[in-house]
C-alpha positions as CSV (number, residue, x, y, z in Angstrom):
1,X,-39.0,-3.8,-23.8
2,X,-36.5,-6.2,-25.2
3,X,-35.8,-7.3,-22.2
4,X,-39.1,-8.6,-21.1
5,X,-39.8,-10.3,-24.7
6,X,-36.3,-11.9,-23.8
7,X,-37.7,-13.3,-20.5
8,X,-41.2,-14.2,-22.2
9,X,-39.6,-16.0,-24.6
10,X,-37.1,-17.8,-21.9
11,X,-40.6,-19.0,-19.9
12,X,-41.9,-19.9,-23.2
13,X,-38.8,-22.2,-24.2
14,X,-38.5,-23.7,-20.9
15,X,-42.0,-24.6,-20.8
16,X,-42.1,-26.4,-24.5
17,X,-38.7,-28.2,-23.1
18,X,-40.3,-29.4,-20.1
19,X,-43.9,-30.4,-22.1
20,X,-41.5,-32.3,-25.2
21,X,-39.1,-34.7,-22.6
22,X,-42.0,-35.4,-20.6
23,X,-43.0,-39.3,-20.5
24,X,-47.0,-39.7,-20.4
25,X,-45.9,-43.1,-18.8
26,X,-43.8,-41.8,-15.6
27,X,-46.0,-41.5,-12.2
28,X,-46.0,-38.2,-11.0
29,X,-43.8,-38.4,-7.8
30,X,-45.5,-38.0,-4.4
31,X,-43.2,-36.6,-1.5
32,X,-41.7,-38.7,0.5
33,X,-43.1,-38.9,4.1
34,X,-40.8,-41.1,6.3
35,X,-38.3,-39.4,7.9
36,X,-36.1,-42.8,8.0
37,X,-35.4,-45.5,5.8
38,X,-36.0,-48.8,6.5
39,X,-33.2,-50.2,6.8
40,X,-34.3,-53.4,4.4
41,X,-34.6,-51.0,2.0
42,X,-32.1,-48.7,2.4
43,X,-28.7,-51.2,2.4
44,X,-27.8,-53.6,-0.4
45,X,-26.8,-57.0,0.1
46,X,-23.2,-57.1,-0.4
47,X,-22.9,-59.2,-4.1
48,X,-20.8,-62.4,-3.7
49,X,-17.0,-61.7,-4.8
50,X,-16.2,-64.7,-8.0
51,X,-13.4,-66.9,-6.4
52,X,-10.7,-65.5,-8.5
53,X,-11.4,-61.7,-7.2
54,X,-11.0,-63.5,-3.5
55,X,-7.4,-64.6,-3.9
56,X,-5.0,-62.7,-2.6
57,X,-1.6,-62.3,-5.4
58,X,1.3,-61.3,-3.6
59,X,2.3,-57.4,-4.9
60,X,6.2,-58.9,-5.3
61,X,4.5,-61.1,-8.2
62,X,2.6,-58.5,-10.1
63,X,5.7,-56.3,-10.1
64,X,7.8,-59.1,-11.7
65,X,4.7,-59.5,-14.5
66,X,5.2,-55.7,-14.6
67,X,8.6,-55.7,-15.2
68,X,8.7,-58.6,-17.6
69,X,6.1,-57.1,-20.0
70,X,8.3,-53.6,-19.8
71,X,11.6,-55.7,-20.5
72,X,9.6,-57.6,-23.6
73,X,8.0,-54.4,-24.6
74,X,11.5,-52.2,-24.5
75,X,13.1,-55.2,-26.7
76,X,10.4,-55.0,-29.6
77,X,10.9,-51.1,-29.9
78,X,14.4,-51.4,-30.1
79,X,13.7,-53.9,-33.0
80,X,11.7,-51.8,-34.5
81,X,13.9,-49.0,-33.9
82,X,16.7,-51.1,-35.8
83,X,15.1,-52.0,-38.4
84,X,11.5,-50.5,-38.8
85,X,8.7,-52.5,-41.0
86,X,5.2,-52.8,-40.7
87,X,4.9,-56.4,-39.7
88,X,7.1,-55.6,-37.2
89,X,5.0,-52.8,-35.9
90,X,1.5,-54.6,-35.8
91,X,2.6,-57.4,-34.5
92,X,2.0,-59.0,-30.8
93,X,4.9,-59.4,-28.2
94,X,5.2,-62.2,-26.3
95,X,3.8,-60.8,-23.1
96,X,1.2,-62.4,-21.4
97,X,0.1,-59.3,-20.6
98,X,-2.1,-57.0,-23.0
99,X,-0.3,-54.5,-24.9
């Protein structure tokens, strides 16, 4: 018996949830009867790439940024470590690169 007012009550939950986060505004959806996509439809133009995402930086370069932001990084905590104060801690290296 409490099984089967468990399961009522289930249905019964499920059905309020279903009638409360139901739009009066969405269509109801139809099924879809093409078997194949047009293919206008189906593909997306490719977006055009800005100029600066187009040019190739050579990898040798962004490992030297890399390793210069590391270097600068590595020198402001042993700073720190030396003598530790707050301005020191909040403040900004002089990395190009975000910290």
């Amino acid at each position: 018996m409490g099984a089967v007012l468990s399961m009522f009550g289930l249905a019964v939950a499920c059905l309020t949830f279903g009638a409360a986060t139901r739009t009066e505004d969405s269509p109801v959806e139809e099924p879809v009867t093409e078997t194949a996509p047009s293919p206008a439809r189906f593909f997306v133009d490719t977006p055009a790439l800005p100029v600066t995402a187009r040019v190739r930086i050579p990898i040798e370069a962004l490992l030297l940024q890399i390793e210069n932001h590391v270097r600068l990084e590595h020198a402001a905590a042993e700073c720190f470590v030396e003598s530790p104060n707050v301005s020191r801690l909040h403040s900004r290296t002089i990395s190009p690169l975000v910290n």
